[in-house]
C-alpha positions in Angstrom: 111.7 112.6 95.9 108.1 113.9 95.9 105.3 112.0 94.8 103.9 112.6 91.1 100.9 115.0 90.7 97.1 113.4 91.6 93.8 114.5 92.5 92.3 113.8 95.5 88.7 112.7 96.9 86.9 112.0 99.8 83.9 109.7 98.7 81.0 110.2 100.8 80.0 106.5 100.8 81.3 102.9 100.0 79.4 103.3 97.0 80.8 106.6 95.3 84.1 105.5 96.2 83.8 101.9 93.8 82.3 104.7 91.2 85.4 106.7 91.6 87.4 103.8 91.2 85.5 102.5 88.0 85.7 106.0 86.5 90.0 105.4 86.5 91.9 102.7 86.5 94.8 104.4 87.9 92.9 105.5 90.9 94.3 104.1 94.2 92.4 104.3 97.5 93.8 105.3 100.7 93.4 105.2 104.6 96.0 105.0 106.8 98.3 105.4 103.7 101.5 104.0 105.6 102.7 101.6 102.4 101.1 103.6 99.7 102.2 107.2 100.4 106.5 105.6 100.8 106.1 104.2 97.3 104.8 107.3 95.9 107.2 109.2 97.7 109.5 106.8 95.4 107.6 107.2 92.2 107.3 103.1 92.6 103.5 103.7 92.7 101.5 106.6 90.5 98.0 106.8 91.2 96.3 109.6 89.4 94.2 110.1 91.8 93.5 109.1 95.5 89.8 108.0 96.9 90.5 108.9 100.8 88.2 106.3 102.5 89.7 106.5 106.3 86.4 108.1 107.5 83.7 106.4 105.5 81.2 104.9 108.4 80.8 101.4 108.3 84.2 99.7 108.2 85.7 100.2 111.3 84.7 97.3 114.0 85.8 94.4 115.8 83.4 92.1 116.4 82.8 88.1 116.6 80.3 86.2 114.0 79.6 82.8 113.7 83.2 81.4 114.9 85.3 84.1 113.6 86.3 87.4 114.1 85.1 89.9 111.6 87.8 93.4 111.7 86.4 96.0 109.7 89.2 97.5 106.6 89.8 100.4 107.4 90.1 99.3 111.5 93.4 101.2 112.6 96.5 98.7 113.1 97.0 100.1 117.0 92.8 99.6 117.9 93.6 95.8 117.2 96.8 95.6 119.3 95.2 96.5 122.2 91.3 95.1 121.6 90.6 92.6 124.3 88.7 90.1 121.9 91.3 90.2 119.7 93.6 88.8 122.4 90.8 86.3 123.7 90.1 84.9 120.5 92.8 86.0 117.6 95.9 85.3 120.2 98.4 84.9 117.0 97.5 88.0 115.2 97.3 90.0 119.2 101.4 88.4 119.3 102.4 89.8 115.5 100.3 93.5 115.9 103.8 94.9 118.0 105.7 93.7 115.5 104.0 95.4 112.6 105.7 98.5 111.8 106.3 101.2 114.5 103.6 102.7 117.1 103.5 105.8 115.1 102.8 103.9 111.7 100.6 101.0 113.6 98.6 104.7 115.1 97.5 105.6 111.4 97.9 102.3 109.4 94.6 99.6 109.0 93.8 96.1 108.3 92.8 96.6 105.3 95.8 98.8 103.9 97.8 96.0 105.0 95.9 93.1 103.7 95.2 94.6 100.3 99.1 95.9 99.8 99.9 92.3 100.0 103.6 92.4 101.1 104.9 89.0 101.7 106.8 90.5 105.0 103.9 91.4 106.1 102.5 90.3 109.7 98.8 90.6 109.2 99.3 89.3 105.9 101.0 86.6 107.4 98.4 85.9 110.0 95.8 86.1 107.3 97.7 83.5 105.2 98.4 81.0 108.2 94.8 81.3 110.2 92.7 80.9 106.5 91.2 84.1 106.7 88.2 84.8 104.5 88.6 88.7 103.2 85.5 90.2 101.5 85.4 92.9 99.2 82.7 95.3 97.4 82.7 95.8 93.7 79.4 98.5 93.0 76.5 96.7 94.9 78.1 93.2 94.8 79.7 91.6 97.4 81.8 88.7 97.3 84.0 86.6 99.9 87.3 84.8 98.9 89.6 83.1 100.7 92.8 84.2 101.9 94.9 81.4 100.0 93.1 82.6 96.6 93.5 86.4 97.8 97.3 86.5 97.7 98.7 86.0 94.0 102.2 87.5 94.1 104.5 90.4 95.2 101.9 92.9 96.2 99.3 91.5 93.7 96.1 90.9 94.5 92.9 88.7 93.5 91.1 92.2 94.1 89.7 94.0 90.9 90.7 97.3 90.4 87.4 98.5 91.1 86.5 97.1 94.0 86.9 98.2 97.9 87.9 95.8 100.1 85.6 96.0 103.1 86.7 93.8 105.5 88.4 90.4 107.0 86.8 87.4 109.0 89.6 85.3 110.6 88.6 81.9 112.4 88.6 81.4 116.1 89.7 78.4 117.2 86.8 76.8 119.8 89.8 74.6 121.6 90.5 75.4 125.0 94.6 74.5 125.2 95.5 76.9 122.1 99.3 78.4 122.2 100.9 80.5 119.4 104.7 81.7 118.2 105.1 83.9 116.2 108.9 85.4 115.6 110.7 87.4 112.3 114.4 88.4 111.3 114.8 91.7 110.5 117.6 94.5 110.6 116.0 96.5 113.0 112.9 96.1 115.8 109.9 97.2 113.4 111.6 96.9 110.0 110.4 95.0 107.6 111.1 91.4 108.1 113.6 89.3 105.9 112.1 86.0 107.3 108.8 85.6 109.5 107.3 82.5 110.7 103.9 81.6 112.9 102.3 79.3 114.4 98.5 78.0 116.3 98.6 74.8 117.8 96.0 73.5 119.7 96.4 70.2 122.2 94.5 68.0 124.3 94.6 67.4 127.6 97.3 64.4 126.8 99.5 66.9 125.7 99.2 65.8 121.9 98.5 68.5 119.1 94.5 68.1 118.0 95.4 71.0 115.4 98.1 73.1 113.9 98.4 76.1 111.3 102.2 77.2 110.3 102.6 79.9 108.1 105.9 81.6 106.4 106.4 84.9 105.8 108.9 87.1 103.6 110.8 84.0 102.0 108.7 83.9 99.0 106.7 86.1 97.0 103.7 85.2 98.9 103.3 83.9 102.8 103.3 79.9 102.5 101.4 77.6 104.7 103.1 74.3 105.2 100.5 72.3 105.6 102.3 68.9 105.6 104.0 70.2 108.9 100.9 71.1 109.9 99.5 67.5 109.3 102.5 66.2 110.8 101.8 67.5 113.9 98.2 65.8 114.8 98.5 63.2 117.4 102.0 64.1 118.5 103.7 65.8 121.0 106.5 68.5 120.5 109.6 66.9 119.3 112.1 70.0 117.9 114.1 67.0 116.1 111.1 65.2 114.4 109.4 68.8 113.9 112.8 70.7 112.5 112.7 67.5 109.8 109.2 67.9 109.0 109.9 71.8 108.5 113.3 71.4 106.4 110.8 68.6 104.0 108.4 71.3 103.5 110.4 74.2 102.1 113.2 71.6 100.1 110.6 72.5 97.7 110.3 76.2 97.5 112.7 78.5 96.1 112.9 81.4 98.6 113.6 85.1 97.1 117.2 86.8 97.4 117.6 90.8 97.4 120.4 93.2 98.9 119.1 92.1 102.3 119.4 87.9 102.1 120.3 85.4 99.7 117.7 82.7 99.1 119.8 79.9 101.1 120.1 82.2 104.0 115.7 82.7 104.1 116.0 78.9 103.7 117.7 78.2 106.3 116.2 81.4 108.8 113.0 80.4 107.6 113.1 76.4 108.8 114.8 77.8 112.3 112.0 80.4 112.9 109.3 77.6 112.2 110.6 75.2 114.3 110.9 78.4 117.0 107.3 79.3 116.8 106.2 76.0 116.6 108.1 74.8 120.2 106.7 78.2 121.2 102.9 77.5 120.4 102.9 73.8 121.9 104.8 75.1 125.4 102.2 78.0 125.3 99.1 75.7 124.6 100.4 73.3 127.4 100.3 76.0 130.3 96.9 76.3 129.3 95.9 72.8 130.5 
């Protein structure tokens, strides 16, 4: 299939492009275009008209602030799988970045695209969700910051209003210095979109024992889910796959994961607590080599 008819423009600042979004509410912006263009290929998506902002100046950077790493929107996917402060100080999205996509689509996909499409099988998405990333976005002359948890409302929906850009993502840096990650994902083939993801940050002390821990799920449900209780679990203790793998199966008893053509909801379940536990033993053996 082809994509339905639209008009297209190339705003010449962050500015005219909100305006051009204001002026329609079936206007859709686009940059690297890698998840928008398949679903108008498939007439799942209709925009009547595109706002190309891939070369507006300003919102491509990689840069640390205040404890986190700020990545500009419209930052190419393949610039942050190779950037070296990215794999100083954002090791667990520098782990998920091969597995986003392909090298061609990772070459002309962003951040941003990725972030503001909000697919739950998603990496950076992913990433986002289980670091606490704070996403800003531009609406006219008004900024405003929200947090990743409050950013992600459902199958590819949004908090962000239709008339607003967003602009660009801050993700914390952990300070520790014995962090480890895992990250892993299920899928039907290298770079395809995953049927279950999981990740995790741990960081120990010199004892060995876990000071702090993020664990996030992707693709299960409609949106990633943090298991925070796992998390919580996990402070003061060493690795222990039986006591963690318990922990892990407590935390999504309580979640009805999504079935489609590609996985019933008991098989996410149960791919979902295997991966977690995976990336979990992953992040704490990583961490320790660090000591």
């Amino acid at each position: 299939m082809k994509p339905a008819p639209f008009e297209y423009s190339r705003p010449a600042s962050l500015d005219e492009a909100c305006a051009l979004l204001k002026a329609d509410d079936s206007a859709r912006l686009i940059a690297g275009g890698q998840t928008l263009v398949p679903l108008m290929a498939m007439r799942l998506a209709r925009p009547t008209r595109l706002i190309d902002i891939a070369r507006l100046p300003g919102l491509a950077y990689i840069h640390e602030q205040g404890g986190e790493i700020a990545i500009g929107a419209i930052t190419k996917q393949h610039v942050v799988e190779s950037d070296p402060l990215v794999r100083a100080k954002l090791p667990l999205l520098a782990m998920a970045m091969p597995h986003v996509g392909h090298t061609a689509t990772r070459a002309r996909g962003t951040v941003g695209g990725s972030l503001a499409n909000a697919d739950s099988a998603a990496e950076i998405v992913l990433v986002a969700a289980t670091l606490g990333a704070t996403l800003r976005w531009r609406d006219g002359g008004e900024a405003r910051d929200i947090a990743a948890a409050d950013f992600f409302v459902g199958p590819m929906v949004t908090a962000l209003p239709q008339t607003a850009c967003l602009v660009e993502a801050r993700f914390p840096a952990w300070s520790e210095p014995h962090v480890g990650v895992g990250f892993h994902e299920i899928n039907a083939r290298a770079s395809d979109f995953a049927f279950v993801s999981a990740a995790a940050q741990v960081a120990l002390d010199a004892e060995g024992r876990c000071t702090r821990a993020a664990i996030g799920i992707g693709a299960a449900t409609a949106i990633p889910l943090r298991l925070d209780g796992v998390a919580q679990s996990l402070h003061g203790a060493r690795f222990d796959e039986s006591k963690v793998r318990d922990a892990v199966k407590a935390a999504l008893a309580g979640i009805e994961p999504m079935a489609d053509l590609h996985a019933s909801a008991a098989y996410r379940r149960r791919v979902a607590a295997t991966l977690a536990v995976r990336a979990i033993g992953d992040a704490f053996r990583a961490a320790a080599r660090r000591s």
